[in-house]
Structure formats: C-alpha cells, structure tokens
CHARMM internal coordinates of N, CA and C (Angstrom, degrees):
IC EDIT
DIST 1 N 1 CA 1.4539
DIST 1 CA 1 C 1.5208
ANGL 1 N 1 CA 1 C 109.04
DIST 1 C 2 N 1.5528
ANGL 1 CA 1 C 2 N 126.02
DIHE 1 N 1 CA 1 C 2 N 127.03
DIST 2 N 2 CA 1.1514
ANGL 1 C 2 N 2 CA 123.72
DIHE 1 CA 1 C 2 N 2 CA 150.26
DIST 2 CA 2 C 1.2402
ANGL 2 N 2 CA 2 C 137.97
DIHE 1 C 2 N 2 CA 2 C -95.35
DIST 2 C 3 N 1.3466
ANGL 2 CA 2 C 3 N 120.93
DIHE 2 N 2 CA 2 C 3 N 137.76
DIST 3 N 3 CA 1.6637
ANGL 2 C 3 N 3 CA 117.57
DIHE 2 CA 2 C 3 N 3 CA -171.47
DIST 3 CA 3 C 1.6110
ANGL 3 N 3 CA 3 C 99.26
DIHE 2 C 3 N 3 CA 3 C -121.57
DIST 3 C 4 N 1.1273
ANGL 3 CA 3 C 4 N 110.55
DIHE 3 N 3 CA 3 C 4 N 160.53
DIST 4 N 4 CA 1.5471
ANGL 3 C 4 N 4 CA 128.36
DIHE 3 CA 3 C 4 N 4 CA 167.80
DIST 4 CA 4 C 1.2820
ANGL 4 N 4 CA 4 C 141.49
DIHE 3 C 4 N 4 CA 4 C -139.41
DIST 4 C 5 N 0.8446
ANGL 4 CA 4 C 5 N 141.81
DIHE 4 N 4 CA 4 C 5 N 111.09
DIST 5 N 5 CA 1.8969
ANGL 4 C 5 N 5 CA 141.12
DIHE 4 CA 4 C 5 N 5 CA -177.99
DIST 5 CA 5 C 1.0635
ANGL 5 N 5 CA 5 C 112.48
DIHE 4 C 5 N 5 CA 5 C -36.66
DIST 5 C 6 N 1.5067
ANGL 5 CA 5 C 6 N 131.31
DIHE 5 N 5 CA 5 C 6 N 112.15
DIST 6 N 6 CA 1.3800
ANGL 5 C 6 N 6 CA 135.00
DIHE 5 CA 5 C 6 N 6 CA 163.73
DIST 6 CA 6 C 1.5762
ANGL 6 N 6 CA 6 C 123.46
DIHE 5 C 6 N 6 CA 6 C -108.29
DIST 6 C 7 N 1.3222
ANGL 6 CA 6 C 7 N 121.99
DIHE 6 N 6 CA 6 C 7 N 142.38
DIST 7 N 7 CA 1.6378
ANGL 6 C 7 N 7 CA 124.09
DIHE 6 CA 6 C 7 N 7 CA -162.43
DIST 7 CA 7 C 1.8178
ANGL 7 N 7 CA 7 C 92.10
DIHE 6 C 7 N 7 CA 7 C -83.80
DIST 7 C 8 N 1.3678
ANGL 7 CA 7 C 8 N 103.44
DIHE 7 N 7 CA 7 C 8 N 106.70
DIST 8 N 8 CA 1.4889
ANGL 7 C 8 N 8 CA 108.72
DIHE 7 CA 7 C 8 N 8 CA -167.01
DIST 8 CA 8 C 1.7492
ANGL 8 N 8 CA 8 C 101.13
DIHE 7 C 8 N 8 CA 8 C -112.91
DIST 8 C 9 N 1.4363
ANGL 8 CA 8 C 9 N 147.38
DIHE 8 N 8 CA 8 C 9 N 52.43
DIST 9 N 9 CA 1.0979
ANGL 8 C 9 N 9 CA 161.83
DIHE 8 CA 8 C 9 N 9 CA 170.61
DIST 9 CA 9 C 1.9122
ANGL 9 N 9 CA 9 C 69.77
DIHE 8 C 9 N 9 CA 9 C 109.45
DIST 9 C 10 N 2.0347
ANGL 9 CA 9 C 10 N 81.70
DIHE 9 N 9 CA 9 C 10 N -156.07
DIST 10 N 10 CA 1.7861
ANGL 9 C 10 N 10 CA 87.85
DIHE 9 CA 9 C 10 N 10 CA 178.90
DIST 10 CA 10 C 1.6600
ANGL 10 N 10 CA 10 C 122.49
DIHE 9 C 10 N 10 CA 10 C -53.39
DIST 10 C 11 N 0.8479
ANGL 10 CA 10 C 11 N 123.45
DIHE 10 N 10 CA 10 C 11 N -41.21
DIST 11 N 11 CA 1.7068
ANGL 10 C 11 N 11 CA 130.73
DIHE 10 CA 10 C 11 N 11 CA 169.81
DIST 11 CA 11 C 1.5855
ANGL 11 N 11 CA 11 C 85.51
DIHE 10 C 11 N 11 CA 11 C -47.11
DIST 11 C 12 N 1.6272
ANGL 11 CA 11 C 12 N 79.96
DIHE 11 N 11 CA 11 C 12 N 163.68
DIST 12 N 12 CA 1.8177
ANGL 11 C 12 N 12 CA 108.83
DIHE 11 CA 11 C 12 N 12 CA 149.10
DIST 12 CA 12 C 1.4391
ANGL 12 N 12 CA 12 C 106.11
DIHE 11 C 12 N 12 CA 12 C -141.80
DIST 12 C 13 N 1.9236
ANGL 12 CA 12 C 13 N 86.19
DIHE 12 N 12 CA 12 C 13 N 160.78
DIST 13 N 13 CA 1.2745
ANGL 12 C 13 N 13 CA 104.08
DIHE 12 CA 12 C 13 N 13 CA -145.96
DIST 13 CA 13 C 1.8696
ANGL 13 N 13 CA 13 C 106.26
DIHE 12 C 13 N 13 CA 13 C -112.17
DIST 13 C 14 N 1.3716
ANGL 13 CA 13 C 14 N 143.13
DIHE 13 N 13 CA 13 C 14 N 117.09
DIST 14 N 14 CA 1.0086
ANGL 13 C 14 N 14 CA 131.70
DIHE 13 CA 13 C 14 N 14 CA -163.34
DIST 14 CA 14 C 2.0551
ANGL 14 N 14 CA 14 C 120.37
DIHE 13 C 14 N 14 CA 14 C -72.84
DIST 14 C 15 N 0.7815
ANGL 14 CA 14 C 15 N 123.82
DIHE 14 N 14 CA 14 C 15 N 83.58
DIST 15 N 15 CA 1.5167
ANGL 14 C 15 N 15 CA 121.32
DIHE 14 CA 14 C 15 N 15 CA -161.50
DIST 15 CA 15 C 1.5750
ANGL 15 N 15 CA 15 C 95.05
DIHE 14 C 15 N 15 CA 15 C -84.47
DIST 15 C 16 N 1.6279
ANGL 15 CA 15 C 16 N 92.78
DIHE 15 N 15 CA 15 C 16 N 147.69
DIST 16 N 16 CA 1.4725
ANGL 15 C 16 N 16 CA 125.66
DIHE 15 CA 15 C 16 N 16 CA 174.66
DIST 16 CA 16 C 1.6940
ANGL 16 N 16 CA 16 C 108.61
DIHE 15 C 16 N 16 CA 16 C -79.10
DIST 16 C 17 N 1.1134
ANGL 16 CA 16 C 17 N 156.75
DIHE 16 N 16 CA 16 C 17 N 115.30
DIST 17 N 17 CA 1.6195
ANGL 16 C 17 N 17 CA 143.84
DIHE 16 CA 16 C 17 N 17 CA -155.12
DIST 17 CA 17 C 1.5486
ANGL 17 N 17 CA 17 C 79.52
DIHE 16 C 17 N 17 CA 17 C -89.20
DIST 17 C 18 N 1.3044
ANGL 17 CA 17 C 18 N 124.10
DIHE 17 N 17 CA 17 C 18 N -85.29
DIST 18 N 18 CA 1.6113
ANGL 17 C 18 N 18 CA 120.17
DIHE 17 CA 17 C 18 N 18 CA -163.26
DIST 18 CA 18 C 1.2774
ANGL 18 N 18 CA 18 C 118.15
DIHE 17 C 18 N 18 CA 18 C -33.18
DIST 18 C 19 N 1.5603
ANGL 18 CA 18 C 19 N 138.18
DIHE 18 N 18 CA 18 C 19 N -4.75
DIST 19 N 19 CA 1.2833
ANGL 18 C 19 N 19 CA 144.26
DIHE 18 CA 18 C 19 N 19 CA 175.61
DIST 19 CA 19 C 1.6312
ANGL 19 N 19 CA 19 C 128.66
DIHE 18 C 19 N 19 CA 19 C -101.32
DIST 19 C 20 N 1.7245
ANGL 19 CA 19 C 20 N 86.54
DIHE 19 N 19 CA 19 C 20 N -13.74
DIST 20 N 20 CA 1.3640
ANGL 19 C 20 N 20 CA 116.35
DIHE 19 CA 19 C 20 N 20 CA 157.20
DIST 20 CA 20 C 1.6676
ANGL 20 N 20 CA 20 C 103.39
DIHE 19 C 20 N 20 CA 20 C -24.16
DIST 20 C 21 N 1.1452
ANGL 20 CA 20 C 21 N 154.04
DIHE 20 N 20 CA 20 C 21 N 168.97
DIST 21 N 21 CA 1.7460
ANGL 20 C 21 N 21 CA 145.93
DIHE 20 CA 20 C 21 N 21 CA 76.54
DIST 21 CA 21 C 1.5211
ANGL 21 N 21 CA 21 C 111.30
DIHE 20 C 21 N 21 CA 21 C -79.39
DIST 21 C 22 N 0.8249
ANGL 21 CA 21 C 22 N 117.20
DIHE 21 N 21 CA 21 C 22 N -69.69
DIST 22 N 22 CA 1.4702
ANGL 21 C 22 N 22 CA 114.48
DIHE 21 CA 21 C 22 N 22 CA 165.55
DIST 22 CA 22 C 1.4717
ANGL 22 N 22 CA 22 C 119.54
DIHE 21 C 22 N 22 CA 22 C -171.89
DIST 22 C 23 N 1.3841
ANGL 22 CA 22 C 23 N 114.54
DIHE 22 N 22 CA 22 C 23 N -177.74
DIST 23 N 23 CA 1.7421
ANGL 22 C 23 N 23 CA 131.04
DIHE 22 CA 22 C 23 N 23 CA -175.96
DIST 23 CA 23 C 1.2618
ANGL 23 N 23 CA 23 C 123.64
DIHE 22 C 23 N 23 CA 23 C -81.34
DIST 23 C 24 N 1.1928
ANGL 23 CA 23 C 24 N 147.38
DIHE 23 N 23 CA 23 C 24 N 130.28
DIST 24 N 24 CA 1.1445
ANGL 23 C 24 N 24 CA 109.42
DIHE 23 CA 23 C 24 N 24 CA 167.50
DIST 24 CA 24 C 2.1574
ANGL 24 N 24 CA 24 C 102.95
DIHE 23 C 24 N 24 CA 24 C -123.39
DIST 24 C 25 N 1.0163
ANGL 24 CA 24 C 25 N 97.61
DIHE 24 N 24 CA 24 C 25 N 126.89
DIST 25 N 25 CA 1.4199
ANGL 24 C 25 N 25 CA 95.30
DIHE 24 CA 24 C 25 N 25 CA -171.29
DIST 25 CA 25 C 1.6315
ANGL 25 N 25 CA 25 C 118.81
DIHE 24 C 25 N 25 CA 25 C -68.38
DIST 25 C 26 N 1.5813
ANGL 25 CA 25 C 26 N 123.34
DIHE 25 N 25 CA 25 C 26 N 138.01
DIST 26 N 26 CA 1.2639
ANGL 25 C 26 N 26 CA 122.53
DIHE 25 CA 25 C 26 N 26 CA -176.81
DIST 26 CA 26 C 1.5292
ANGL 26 N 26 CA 26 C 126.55
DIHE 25 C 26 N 26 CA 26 C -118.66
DIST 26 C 27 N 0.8228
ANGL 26 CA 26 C 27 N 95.35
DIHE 26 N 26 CA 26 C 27 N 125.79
DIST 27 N 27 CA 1.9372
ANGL 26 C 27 N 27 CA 110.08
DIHE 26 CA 26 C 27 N 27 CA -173.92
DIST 27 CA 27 C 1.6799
ANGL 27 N 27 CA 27 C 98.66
DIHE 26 C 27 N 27 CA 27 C -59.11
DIST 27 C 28 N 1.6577
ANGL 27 CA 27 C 28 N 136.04
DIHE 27 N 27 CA 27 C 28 N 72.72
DIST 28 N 28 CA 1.3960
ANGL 27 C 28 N 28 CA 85.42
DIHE 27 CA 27 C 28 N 28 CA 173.34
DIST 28 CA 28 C 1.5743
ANGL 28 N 28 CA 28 C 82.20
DIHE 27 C 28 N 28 CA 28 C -147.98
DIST 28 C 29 N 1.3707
ANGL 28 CA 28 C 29 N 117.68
DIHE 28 N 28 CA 28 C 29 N -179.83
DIST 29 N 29 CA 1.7117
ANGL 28 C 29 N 29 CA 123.26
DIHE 28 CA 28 C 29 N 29 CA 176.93
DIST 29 CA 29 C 1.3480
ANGL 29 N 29 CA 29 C 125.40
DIHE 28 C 29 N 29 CA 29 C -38.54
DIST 29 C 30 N 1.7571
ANGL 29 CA 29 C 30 N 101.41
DIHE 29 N 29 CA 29 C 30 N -36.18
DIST 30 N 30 CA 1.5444
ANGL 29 C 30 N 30 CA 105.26
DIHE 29 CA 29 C 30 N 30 CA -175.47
DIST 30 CA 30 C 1.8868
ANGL 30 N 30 CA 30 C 107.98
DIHE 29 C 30 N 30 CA 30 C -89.26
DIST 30 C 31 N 1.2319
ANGL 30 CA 30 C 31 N 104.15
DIHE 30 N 30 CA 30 C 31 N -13.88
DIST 31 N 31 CA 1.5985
ANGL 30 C 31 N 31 CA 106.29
DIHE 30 CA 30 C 31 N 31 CA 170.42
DIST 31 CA 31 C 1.9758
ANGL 31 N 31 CA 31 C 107.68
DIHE 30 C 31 N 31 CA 31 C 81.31
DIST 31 C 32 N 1.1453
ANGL 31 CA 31 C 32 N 110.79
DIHE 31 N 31 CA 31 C 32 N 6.44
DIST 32 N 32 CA 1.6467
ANGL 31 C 32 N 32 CA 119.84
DIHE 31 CA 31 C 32 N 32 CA 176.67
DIST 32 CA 32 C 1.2831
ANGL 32 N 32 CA 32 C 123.74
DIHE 31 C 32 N 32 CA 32 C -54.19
DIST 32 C 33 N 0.9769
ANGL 32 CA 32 C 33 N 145.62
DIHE 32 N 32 CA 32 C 33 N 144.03
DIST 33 N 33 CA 1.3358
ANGL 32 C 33 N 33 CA 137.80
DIHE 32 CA 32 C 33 N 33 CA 166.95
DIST 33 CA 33 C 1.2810
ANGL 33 N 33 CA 33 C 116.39
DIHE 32 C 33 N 33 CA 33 C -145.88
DIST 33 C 34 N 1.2406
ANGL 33 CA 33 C 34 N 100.85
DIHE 33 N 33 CA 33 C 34 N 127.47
DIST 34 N 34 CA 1.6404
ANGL 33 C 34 N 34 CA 118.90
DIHE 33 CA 33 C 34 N 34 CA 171.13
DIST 34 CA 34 C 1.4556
ANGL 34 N 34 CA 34 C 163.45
DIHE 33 C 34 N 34 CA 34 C -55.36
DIST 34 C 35 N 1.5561
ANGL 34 CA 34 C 35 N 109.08
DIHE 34 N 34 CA 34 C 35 N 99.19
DIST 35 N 35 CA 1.8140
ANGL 34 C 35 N 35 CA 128.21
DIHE 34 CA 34 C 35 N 35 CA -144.73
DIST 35 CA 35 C 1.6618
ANGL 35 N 35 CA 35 C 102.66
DIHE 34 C 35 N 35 CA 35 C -61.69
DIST 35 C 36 N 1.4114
ANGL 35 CA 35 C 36 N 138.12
DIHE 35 N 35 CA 35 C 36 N 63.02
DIST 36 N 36 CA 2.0434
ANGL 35 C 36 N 36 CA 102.11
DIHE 35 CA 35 C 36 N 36 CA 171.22
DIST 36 CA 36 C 1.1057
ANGL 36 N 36 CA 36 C 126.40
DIHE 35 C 36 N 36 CA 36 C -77.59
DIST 36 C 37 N 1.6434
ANGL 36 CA 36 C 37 N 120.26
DIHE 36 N 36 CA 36 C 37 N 129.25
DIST 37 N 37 CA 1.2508
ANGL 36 C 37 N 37 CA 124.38
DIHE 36 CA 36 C 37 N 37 CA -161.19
DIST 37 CA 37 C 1.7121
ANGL 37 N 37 CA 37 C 89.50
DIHE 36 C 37 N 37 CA 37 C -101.39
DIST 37 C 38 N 1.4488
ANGL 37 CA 37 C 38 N 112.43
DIHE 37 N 37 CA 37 C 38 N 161.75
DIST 38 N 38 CA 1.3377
ANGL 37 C 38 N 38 CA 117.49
DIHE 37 CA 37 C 38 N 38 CA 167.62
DIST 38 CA 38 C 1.3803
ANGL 38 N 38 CA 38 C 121.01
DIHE 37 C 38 N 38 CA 38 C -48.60
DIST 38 C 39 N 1.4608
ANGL 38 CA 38 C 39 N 112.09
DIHE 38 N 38 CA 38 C 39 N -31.54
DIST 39 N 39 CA 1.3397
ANGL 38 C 39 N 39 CA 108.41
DIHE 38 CA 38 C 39 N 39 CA -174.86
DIST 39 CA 39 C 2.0133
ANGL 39 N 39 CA 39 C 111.39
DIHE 38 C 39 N 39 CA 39 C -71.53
DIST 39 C 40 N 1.1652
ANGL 39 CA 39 C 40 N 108.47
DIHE 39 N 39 CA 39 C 40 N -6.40
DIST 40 N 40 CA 1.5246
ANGL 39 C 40 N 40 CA 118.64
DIHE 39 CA 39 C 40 N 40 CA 177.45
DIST 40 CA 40 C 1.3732
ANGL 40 N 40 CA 40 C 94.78
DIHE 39 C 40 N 40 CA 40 C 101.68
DIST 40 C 41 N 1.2556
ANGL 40 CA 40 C 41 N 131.14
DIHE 40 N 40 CA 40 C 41 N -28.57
DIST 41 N 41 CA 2.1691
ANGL 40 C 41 N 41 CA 127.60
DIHE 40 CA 40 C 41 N 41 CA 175.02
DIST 41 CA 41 C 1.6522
ANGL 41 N 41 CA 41 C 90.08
DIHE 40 C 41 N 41 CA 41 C -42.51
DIST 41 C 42 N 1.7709
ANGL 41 CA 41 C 42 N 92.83
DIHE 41 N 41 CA 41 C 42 N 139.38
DIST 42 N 42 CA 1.4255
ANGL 41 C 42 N 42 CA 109.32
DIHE 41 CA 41 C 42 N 42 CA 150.49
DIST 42 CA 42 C 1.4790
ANGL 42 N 42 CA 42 C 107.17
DIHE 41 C 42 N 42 CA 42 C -118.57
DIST 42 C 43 N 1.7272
ANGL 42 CA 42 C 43 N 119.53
DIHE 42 N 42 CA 42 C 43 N 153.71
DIST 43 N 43 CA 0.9020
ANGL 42 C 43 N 43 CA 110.53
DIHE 42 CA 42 C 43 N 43 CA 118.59
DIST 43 CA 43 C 1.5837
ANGL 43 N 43 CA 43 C 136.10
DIHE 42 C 43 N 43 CA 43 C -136.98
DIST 43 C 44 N 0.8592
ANGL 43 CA 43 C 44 N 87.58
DIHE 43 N 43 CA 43 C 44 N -135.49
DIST 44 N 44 CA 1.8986
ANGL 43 C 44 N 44 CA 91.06
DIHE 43 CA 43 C 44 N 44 CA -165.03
DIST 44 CA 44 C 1.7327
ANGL 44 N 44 CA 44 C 114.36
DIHE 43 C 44 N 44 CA 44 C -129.02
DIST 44 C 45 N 1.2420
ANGL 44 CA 44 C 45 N 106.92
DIHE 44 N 44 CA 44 C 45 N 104.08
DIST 45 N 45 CA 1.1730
ANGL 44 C 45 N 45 CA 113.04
DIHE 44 CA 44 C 45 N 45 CA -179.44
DIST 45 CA 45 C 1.6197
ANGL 45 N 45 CA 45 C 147.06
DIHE 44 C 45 N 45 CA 45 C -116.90
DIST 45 C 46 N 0.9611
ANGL 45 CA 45 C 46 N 156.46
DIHE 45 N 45 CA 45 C 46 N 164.84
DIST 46 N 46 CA 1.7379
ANGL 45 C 46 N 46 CA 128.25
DIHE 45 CA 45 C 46 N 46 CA -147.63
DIST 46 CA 46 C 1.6995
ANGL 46 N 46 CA 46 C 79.36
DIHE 45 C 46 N 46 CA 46 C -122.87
DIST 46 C 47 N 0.9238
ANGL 46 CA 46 C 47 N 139.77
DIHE 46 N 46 CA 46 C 47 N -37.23
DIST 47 N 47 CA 1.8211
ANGL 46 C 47 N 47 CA 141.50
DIHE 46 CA 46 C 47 N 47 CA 173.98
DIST 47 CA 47 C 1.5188
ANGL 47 N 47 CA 47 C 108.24
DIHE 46 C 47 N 47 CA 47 C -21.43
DIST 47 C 48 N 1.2205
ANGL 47 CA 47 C 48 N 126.58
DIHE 47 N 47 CA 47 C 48 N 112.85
DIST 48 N 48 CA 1.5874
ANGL 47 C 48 N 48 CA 125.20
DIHE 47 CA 47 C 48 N 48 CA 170.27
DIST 48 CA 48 C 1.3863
ANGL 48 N 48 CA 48 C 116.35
DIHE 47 C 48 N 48 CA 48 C -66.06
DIST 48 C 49 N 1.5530
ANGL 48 CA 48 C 49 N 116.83
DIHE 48 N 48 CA 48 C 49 N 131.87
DIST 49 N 49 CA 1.5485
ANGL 48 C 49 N 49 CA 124.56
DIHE 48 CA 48 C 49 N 49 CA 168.04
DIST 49 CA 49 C 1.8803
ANGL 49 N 49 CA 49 C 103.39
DIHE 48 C 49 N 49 CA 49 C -13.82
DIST 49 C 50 N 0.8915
ANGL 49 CA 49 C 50 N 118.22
DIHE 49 N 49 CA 49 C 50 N -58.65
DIST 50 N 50 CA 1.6485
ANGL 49 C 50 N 50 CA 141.70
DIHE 49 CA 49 C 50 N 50 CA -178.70
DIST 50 CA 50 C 1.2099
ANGL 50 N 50 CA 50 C 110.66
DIHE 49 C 50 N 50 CA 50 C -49.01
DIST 50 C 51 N 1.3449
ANGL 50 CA 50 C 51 N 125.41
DIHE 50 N 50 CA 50 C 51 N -33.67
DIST 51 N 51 CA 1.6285
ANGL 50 C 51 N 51 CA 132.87
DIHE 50 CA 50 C 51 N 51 CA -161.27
DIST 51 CA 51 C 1.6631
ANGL 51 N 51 CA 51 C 95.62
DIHE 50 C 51 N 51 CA 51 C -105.48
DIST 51 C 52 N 1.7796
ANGL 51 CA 51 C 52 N 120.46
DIHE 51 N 51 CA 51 C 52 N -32.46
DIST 52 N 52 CA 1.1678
ANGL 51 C 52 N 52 CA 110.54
DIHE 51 CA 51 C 52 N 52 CA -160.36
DIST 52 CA 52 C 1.2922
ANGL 52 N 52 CA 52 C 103.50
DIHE 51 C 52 N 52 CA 52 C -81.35
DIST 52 C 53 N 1.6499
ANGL 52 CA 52 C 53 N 112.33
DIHE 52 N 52 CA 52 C 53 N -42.55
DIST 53 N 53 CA 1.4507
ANGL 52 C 53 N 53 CA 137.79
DIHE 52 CA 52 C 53 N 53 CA 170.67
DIST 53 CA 53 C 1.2739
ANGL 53 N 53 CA 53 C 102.45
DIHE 52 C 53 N 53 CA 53 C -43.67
DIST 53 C 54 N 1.1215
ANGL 53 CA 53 C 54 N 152.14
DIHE 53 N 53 CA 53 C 54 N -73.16
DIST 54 N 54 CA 1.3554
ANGL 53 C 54 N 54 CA 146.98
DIHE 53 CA 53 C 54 N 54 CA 151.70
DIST 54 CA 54 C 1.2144
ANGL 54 N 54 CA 54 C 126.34
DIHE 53 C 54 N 54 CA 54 C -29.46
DIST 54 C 55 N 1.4789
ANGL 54 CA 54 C 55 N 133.35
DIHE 54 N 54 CA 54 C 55 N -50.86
DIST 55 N 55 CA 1.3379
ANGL 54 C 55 N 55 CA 110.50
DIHE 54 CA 54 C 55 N 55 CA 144.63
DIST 55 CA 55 C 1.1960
ANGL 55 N 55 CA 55 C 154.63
DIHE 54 C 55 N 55 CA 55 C -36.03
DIST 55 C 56 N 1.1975
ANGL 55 CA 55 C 56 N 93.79
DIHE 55 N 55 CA 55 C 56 N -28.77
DIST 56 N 56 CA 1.8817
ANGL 55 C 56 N 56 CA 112.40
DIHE 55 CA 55 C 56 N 56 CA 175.43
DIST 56 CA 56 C 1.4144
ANGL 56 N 56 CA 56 C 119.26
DIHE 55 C 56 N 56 CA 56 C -97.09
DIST 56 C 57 N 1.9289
ANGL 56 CA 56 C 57 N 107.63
DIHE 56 N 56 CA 56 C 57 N -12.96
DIST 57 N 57 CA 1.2722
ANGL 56 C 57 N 57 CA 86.60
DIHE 56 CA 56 C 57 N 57 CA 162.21
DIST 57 CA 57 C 1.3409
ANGL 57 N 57 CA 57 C 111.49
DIHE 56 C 57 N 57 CA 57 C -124.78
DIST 57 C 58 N 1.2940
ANGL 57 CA 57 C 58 N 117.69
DIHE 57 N 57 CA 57 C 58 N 52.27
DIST 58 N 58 CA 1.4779
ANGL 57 C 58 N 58 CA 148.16
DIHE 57 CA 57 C 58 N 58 CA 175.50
DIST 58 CA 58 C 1.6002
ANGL 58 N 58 CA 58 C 98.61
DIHE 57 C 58 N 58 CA 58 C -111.80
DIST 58 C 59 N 1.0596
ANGL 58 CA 58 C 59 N 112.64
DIHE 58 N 58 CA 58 C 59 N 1.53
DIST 59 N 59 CA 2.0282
ANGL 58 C 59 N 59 CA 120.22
DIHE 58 CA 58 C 59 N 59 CA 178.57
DIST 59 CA 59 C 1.2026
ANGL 59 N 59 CA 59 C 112.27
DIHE 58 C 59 N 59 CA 59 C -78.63
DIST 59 C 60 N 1.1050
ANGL 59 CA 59 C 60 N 155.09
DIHE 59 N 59 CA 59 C 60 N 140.86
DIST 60 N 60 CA 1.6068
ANGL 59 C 60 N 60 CA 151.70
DIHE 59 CA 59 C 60 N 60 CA 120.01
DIST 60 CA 60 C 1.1792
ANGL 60 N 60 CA 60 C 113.08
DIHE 59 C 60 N 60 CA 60 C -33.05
END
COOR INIT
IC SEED 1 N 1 CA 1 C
IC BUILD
C-alpha cells in the first residue's frame, strides 16, 4: 500500500494512492484541486497535479 501527505487546510492529510480515482484540477484564487476517491469522498487540496504526481512516484 502507498500513502502520501496531502496539504489538507493547515493540517495534512495522510492519503491511501489506490483509493485515489482521480484529480481534477481547479482554476480558482485559492489554487485547490480536487481528490475523488473510489469511495465517492472528495477532498480538496492546495498540492499541484505536479507535487501529487511526484509524490506517488516518490513511493516504493
């Protein structure tokens, strides 16, 4: 199993990668973009496509 640190408000948030479905990136002031996990949960995160993508393949 891989997990990864996500910027989840001030905390971070520990994510499951295989629970991932996917990102969807958002155009807006705060720069957030949006986690859907299989289970249908979103959340909302300030981490760039670039940072997550790199996190995940920063995995063993």
């Amino acid at each position: 199993m891989k997990f990864i640190t996500l910027n989840y408000g001030s905390p971070t948030l520990l994510v499951l990668v295989e629970e991932i479905l996917y990102v969807v990136p958002k155009d807006d002031e705060q720069g957030t973009n949006t986690i859907k996990f299989k289970s249908g949960q979103e959340i909302y995160t300030t981490n760039t496509i670039a940072e997550i993508l790199a996190l995940i393949e920063d995995q063993p």
